[in-house]
N, C-alpha and C positions, 0 to 999 in steps of 0.2 A: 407146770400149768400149760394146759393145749389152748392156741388159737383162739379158741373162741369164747370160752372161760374170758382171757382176758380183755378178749373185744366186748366183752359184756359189760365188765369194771370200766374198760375205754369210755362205752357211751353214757357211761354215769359222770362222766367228767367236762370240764369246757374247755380242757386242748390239754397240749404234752408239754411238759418240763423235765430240761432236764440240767437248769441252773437255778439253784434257790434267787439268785441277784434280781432276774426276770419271771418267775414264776409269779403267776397269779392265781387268786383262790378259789377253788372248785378243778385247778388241774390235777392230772395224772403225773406225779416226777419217777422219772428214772435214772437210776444210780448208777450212772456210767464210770468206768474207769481212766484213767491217762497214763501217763508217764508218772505225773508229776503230782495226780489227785485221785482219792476214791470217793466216789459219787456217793458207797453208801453212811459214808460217817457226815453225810449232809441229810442223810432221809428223814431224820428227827427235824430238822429246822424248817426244811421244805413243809411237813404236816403241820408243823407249829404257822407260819405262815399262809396255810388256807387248803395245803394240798389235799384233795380226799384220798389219794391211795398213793404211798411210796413203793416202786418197784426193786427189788434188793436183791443181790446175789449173795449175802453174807445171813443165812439163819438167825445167828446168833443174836442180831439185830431186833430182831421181829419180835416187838413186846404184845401185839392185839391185833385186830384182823383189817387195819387201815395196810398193815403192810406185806405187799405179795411175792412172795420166794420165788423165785426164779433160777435156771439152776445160771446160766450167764444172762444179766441186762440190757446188753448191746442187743443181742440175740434176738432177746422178749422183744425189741423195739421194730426191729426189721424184722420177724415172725406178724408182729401186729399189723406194720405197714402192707406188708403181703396179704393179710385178710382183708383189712380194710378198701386196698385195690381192688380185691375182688367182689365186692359189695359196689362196682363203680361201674357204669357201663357208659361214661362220658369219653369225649376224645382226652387222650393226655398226649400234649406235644412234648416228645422230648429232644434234649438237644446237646450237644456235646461241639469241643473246638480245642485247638489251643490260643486262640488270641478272640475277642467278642463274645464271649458266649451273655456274660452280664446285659451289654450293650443290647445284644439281639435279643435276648429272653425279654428286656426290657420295651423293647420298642414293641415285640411281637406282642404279648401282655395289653399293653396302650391301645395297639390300634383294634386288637380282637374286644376289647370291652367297650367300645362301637356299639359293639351288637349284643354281645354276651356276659352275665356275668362268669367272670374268669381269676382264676386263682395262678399266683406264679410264685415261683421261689421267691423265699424275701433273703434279698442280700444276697451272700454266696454259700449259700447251706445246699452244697452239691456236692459230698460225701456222703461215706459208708454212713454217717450217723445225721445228716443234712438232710438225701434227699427222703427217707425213713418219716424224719420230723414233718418235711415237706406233703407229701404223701396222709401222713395225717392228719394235716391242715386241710385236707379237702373237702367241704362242706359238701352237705346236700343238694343245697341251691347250684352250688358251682355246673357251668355248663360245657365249660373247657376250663384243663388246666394243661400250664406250661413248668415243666421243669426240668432245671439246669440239672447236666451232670459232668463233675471235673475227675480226673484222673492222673497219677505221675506212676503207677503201673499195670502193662498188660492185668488185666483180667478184671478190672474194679468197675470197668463199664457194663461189662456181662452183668458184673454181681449186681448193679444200682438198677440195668433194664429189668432183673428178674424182681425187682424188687415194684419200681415205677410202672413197667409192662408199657412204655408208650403203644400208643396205636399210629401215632405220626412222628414225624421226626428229622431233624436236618445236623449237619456237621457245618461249622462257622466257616472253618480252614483248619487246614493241618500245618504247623510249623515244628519249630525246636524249643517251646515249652517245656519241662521236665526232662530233655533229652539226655541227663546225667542218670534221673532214678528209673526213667525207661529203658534205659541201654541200648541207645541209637537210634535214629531215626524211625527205621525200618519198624520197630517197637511202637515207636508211637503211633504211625500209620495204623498197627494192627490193632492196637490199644484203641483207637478212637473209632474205629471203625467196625467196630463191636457195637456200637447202637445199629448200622446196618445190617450185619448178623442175624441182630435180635427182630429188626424188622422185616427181612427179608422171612424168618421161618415163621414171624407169627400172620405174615400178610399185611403190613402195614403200608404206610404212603410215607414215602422218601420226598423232600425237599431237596434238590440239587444245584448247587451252579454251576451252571454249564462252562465257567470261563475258568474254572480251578480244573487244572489238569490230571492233579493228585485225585479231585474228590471223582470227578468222570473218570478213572478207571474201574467204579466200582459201579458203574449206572448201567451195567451190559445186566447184572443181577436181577435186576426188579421188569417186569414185565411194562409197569407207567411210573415214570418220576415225574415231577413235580417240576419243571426245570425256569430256572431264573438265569439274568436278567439281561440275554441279548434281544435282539428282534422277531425270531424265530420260536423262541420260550414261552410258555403257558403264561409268564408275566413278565411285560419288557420293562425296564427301567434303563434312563442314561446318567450320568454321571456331567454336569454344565462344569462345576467348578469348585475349588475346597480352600478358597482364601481369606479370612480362617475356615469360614463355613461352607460344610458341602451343601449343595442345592443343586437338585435333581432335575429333570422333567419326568413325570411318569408317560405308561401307554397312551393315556387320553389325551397327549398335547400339557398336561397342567404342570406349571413348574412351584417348585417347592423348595424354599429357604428353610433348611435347617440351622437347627443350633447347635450342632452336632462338626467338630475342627477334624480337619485330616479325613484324606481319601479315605485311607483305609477305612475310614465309619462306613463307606460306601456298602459294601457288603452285607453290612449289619442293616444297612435300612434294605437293600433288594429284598435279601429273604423273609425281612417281616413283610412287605407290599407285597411279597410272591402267598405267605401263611394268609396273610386279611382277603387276598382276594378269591383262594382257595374255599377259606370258611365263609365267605359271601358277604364282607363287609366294603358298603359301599365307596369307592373307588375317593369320592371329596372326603369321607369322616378318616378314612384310612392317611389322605393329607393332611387332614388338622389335624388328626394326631401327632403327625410327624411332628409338623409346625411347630406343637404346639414341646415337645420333647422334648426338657433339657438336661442332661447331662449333671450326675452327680459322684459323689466318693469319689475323687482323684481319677476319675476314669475322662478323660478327653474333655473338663474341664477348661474352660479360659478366664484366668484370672487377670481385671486388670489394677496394677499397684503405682501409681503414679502414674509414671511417664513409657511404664513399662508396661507389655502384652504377656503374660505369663501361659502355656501353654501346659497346663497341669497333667500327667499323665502318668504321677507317681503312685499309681494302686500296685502295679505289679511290671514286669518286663521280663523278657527272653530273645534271645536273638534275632526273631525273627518280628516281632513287636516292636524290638529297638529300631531294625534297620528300616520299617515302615514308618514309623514317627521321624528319624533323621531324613529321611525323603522327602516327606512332605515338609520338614521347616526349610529344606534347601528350595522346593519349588514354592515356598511364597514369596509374597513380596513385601521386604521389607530392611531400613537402610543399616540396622544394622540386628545381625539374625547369633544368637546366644545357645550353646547346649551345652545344660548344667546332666550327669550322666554320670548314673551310680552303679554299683556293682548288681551281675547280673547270676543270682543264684541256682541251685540245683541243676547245677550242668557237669559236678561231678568232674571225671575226665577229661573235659571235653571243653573246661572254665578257659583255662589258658587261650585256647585256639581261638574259642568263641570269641574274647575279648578282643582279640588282636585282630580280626576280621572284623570287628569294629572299629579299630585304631582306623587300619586301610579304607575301610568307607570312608571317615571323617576326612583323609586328605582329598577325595574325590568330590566332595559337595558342596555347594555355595553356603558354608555357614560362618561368620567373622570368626569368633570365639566358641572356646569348650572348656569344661571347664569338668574335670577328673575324678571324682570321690570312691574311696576303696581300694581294698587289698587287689582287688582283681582287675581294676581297672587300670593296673598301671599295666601289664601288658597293651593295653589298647595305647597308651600314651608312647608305650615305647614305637607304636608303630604311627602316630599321629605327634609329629614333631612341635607344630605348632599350639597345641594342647595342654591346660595347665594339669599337673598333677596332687590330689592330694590324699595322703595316707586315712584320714575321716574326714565326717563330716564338720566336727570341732575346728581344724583347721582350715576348712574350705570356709565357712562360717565367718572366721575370723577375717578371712581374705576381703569378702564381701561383704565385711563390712568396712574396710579400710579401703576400699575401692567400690564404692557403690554402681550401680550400672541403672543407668539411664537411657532413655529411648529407644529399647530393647524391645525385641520376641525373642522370650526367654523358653525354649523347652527342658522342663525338668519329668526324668523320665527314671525309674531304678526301682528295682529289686524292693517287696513289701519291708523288707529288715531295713532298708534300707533308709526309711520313710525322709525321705529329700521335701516334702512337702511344708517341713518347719523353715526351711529356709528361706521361706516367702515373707517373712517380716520384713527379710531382711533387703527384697528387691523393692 
């Protein structure tokens, strides 16, 4: 079935599924595949539940004409979303990182709906099969949309901008993110920087920060970038303080208390103020939004549990997220500073080294305690003497509860598998 056949069945529908759990009735399901599941021995339940048309790669299936053969479903989904882009003539900012992109998609989204109504990724649907879904979520009315796109190998950012076609766009920062399935640094630079590629040939407007050295090697490309947040930049922003909360001052003199812990957020607020003032949203709504922005999913979170400051930032980690979060709980102030620090995944190669280059940060930083969890984290212990070590989270668990901790800033940071976030009963 060509394109536009099924963009036809498309607008018969009220949006895309492609979990019976979540599908609601009048959607379109498609019968994706996994590892571990085949989408099309769900198409019967999906229709039975409300769907008007099941998309299927298996014939055999297809008892009446609710359901449309296709010869692969993934395919059908990202073919659709390709059409449908092209029926769009709105800006789409897209955006790509290995550390904020959530945070910045987030803020960027908040402050542009000021002005406009605006469509953003929901959640982290920034895959092959995410940002496809995302893409099809774009209503008519929408005036701008923002969408994330993540990557752990060369060539997956090419594939999601031919899919998204940003017309604008910015990179968060380039770290060691996936630097096990990328295969090396150098990889991932080229990996992520494949949204500038795609924007450079189609004509689009780069968002840049001028104080990332990595990302300004590639700003000689574009004839005008977009550049943030020194003095000098199309949108200046400073940086007053991050203790928990960073609070800025913008261009105008106005300063602004976020709710938003740890420098690192800093970046993620520049380049949305740099995107709002761009799209012409005025400079105080572009504030209140900040202001008003809090922080959710385990992403820079501050929990507080008695007598303790919990410093939540267990969505995901990688090296270069890790060593940014132990920074900042060393430069705050407080009497006695805690980092609870879980294993740090798909680094592949590269696990060992990584960890143990975290061992040696931990002895160089104002933090009292640490406290170990994982097969990979004892490399880091072997190199951070005073650090406790534990094989899982069950016996770390067990620790903390036989030594409860009190009047703490507690940072709990690690790997999504790792989910360190249950362990907050227990502080």
């Amino acid at each position: 079935m060509d394109a536009e056949k099924l963009y036809a069945i498309y607008r018969k529908c009220t949006g895309v599924s492609t979990d019976t759990r979540t599908l609601q009735p009048g959607n379109i399901f498609f019968a994706l595949k996994g590892e571990q599941f085949d989408g099309n021995r769900f198409a019967g339940e999906a229709l039975k539940k409300g769907a008007l048309f099941a998309v299927i790669d298996d014939a055999t299936l297809a008892v009446d004409n609710r359901y449309v053969v296709v010869d692969n479903a993934l395919s059908a989904l990202q073919q659709l979303a390709r059409y449908h882009r092209s029926k769009l003539t709105i800006p789409f900012i897209g955006l790509t990182g290995s550390n904020g992109k959530t945070t910045s998609k987030e803020l960027v989204s908040t402050m542009l709906a000021k002005k406009y109504n605006v469509f953003a990724t929901k959640g982290n649907l920034n895959n092959h099969i995410g940002v496809p879904l995302s893409v099809l979520s774009v209503k008519p009315e929408t005036e701008i949309a923002v969408i994330e796109m993540g990557a752990n190998h060369v060539g997956e950012i090419a594939a999601l901008c031919g899919i998204a076609r940003p017309t604008h766009g910015f990179i968060t920062n380039i770290g060691k993110a996936h630097i096990g399935t990328f295969g090396g640094f150098e990889n991932i630079v080229r990996g992520k920087t494949e949204l500038y590629d795609y924007l450079q040939e189609a004509g689009g407007t780069v968002f840049i920060n001028s104080q990332n050295t990595i990302l300004m090697r590639f700003a000689h490309r574009f004839k005008n970038t977009v550049r943030y947040p020194s003095p000098e930049d199309y949108c200046h922003c400073e940086l007053l303080s991050a203790d928990p909360y960073v609070r800025i001052r913008m261009e105008n003199g106005l300063e602004v208390q976020t709710q938003l812990p740890g420098r690192y957020n800093f970046e993620n607020i520049a380049v949305a103020l740099c995107v709002a003032k761009y799209f012409g949203v005025p400079a105080a709504d572009a504030a209140a939004a900040l202001a008003a922005y809090v922080p959710v999913n385990m992403r820079s979170q501050v929990v507080q549990k008695g007598s303790n400051t919990i410093l939540l930032d267990a969505y995901n980690a990688n090296p270069t997220s890790m060593k940014a979060a132990l920074e900042n709980l060393a430069e705050m102030k407080a009497p006695r500073k805690v980092a609870i620090l879980g294993d740090m995944f798909e680094l592949e190669e590269e696990a060992e080294k990584e960890h143990e280059a975290i061992g040696r940060l931990l002895t160089c930083l104002d933090i009292n305690e640490v406290y170990l969890c994982g097969k990979l984290m004892k490399s880091a212990a072997g190199a951070c003497e005073y650090a406790r070590h534990f094989e899982n989270k069950q016996q770390l668990a067990g620790y903390l509860s036989e030594h409860p901790l009190t009047g703490a800033l507690v940072l709990i940071k690690g790997s999504r598998g790792m989910a360190l976030e249950t362990l907050i009963d227990l502080l």
